[in-house]
N, C-alpha and C positions, 0 to 999 in steps of 0.2 A: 543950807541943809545942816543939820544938826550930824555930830557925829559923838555917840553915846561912848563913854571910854573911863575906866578905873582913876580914879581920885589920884593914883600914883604913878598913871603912865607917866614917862618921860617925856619931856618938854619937845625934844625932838621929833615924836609924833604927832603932838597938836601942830608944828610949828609944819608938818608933813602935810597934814589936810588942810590948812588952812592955806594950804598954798592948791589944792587943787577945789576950793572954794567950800570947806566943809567948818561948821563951827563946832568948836568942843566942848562940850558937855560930861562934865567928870559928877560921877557917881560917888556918894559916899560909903565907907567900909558898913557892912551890917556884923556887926560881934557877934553875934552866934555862928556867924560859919570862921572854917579857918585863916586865919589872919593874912597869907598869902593872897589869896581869891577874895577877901570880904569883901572887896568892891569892884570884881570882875561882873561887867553886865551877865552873860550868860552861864551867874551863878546863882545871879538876883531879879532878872526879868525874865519873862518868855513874850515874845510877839507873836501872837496868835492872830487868827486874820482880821476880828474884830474887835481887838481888846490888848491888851499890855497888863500883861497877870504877873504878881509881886505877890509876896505874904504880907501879912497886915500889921506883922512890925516893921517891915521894912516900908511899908506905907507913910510909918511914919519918921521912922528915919529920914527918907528923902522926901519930905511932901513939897519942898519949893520944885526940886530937881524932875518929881514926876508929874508935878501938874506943867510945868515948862515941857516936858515929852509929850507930854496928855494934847496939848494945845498942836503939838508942829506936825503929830500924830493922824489929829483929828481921829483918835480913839479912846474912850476911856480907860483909865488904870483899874485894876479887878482883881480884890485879893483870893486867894486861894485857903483854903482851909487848914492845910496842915502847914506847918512851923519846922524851919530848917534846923538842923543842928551842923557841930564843930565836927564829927567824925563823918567815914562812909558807910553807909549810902545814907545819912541822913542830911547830907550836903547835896545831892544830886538831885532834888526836887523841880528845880528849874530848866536842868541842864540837856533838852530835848534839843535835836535836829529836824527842822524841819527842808525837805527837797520836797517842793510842788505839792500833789496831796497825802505824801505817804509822811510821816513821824519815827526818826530812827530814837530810841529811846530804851532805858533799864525800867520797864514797865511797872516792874513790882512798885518801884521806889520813886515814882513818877507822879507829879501831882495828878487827881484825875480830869482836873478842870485843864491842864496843859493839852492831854491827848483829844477831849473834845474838834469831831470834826474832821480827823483824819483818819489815816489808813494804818494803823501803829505796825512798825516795823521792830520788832524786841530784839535786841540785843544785849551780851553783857555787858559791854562796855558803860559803867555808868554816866561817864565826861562824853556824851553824845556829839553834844555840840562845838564841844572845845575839841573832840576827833572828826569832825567833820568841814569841811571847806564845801557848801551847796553853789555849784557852779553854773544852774541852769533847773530846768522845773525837772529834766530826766538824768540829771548828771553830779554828780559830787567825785572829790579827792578824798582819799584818806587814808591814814598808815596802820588802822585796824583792821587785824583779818577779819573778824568777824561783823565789822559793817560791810567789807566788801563781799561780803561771801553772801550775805543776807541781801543786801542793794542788787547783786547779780541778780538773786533769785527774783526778783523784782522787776527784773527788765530793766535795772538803771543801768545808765553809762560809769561804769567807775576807773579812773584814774588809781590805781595801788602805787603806794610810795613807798621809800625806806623811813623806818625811826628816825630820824634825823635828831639831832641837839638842839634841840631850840629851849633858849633861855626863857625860864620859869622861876625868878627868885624865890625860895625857899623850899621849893623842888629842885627834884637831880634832873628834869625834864617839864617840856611843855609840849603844847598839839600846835599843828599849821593851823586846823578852825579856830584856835584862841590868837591865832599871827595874822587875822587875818577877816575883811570885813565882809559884812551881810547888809542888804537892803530888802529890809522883807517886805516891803509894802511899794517901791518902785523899783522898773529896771534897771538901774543904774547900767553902765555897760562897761565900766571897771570894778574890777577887784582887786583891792588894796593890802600890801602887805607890809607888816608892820616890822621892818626891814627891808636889807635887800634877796629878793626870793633867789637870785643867782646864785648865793650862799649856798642853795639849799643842793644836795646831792643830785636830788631829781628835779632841779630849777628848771632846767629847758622844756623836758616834759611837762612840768606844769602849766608854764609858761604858753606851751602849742594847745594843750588841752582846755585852757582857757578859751586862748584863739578859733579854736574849734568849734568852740557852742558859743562864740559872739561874744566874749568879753576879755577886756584887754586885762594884765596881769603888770601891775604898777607897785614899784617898791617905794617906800616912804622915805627912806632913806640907806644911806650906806652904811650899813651896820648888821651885826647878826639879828636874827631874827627871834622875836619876847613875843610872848602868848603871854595877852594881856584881858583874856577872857573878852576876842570877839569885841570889834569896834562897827556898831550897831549903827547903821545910816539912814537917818529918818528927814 
């Protein structure tokens, strides 16, 4: 199984899955977003249910990288029409959560071809998915009030956590959804943190919450925990 991950993650992370049988596949930087994230997957993909949408310079940026995804996928790659820029919210084009059929997302600034399909849940937060941890099709983590407050209203199970530290080089922070993986298209029945999630303030709680809706919560290693824009399991 493929596991989709930033051109820059640390070796200690590929060397993390590859011990629980995942192969790595690093993304290349796209220059028009900020140089921190340019090669965070959920800054430059969206996995949608039938499709894998990217803009169409970054098409060409990675085209060995996306057709190799395209393939392990068995979905096609689908450019999107508008073009990312370096500031916000013109960076936030990709950056949708999706939990089962709803879409947590900064709608304005959202591509419109990402929300096809779902039940869009608007929030401000524009880092949707880098604030988000989807733990189950009715269940997510996260340290924004305003997806939890909005997820509430929705009937989802939400997990509230503290802000925690989590290391974001060239930010003063990062999210647990960027510390932390997705499988959108099997159920995997781990979820992987990129670190050790005991680190985290509310580690045990996470940890139970996981256990709770059926999936086990596995840190990669002993180390604080890096948001590395979400390690995509295909």
């Amino acid at each position: 199984m493929l596991a989709v991950i930033d051109s820059r993650a640390p070796q200690w992370l590929e060397d993390g899955l590859k011990r629980y049988g995942h192969t790595a596949l690093r993304l290349p930087m796209h220059p028009a977003l900020p140089r921190p994230v340019s090669a965070h997957p959920d800054m430059n993909l969206f996995f949608a249910k039938d499709r894998i949408l990217c803009t169409e310079e970054y098409r060409r940026i990675a085209a060995r990288e996306l057709d190799q995804l395209s393939k392990a996928a068995d979905r096609p790659i689908v450019t999107v029409t508008e073009k990312v820029g370096d500031r916000y919210p013109d960076d936030i084009l990709l950056n949708a959560a999706p939990v089962g059929s709803f879409l947590f997302c900064n709608e304005a600034h959202t591509a419109s071809e990402v929300t096809e399909g779902y039940t869009v849940l608007a929030v401000r937060q524009g880092y949707a998915k880098c604030s988000v941890v989807p733990v189950s099709r009715n269940s997510l983590i996260t340290a924004d009030p305003s997806i939890a407050s909005t997820a509430e209203r929705a009937e989802l199970e939400v997990l509230s956590i503290s802000q925690a530290s989590i290391s974001l080089p060239g930010y003063d922070t990062g999210f647990l959804g960027g510390a932390s993986t997705l499988s959108p298209y099997t159920n995997i029945p781990e979820i992987y943190f990129c670190g050790n999630i005991a680190s985290h303030p509310d580690g045990d709680a996470i940890i139970a919450f996981c256990e709770r809706h059926g999936k086990r919560a596995i840190s990669l290693a002993d180390k604080p925990l890096i948001d590395v824009g979400t390690v995509f399991l295909i």
